[in-house]
C-alpha positions as CSV (number, residue, x, y, z in Angstrom):
1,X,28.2,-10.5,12.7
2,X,25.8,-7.6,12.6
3,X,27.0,-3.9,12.0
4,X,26.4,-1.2,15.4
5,X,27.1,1.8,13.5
6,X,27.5,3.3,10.2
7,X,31.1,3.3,10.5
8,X,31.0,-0.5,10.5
9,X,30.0,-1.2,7.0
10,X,31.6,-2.1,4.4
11,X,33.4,0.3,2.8
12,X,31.5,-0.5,-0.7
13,X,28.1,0.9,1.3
14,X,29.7,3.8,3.0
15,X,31.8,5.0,-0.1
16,X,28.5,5.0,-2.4
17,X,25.2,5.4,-0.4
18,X,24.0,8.2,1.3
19,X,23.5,8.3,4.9
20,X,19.8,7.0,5.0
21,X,20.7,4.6,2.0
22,X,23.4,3.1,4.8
23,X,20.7,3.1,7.9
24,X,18.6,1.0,5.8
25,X,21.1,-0.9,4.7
26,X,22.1,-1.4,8.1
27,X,18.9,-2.2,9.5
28,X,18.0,-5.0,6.5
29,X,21.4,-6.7,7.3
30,X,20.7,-6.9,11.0
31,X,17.6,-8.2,10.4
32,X,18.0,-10.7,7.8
33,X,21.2,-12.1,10.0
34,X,19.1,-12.6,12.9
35,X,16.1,-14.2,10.6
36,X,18.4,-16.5,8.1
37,X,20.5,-18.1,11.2
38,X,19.0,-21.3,10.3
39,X,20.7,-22.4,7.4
40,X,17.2,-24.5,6.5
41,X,16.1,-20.7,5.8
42,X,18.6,-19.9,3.2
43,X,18.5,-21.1,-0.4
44,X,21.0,-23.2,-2.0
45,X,24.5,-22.9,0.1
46,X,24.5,-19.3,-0.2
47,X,26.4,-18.5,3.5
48,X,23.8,-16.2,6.2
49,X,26.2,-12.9,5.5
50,X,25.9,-13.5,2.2
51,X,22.0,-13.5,2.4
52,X,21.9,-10.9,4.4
53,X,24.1,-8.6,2.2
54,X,21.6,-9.5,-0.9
55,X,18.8,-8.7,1.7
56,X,20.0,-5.3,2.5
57,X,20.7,-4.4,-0.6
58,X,17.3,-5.2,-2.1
59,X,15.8,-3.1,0.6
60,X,18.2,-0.3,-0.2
61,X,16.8,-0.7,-4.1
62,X,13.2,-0.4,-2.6
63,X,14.0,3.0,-1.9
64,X,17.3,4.2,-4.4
65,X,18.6,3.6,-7.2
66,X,21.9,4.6,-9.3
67,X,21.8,7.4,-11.8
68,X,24.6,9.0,-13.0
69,X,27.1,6.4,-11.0
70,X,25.3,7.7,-8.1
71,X,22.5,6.7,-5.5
72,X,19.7,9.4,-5.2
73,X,16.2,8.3,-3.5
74,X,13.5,7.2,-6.2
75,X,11.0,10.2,-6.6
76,X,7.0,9.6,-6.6
């Protein structure tokens, strides 16, 4: 299942990242769905949504990360 829009996620992204935090989240999910398919690809018995949530998240941490109980983008 991979998201088409913003307004697709889950409600945990869209209530606390910002709009590019989302599109990247979006993106790495998509990705990472179509890459992990084989189940050979995954490690342990970890499900491919539940890879590709850990996926898009990571790539969401490349980028932000919570202050404050909020996402703002990393500086430098």
């Amino acid at each position: 299942m991979t998201y088409h829009s913003l307004a697709e996620l889950p409600d945990s992204v869209k209530d606390n990242l910002p709009k590019h935090a989302q599109e990247i989240y979006k993106e790495a999910y998509n990705n990472a769905w179509d890459q992990y398919a084989d189940p050979k690809k995954r490690r342990g018995d970890a499900s491919r949504e539940e890879v590709s949530h850990k996926v898009a998240w990571s790539a969401v941490e490349q980028k932000y990360e919570k202050k404050d109980g909020r996402w703002q983008a990393k500086r430098g």
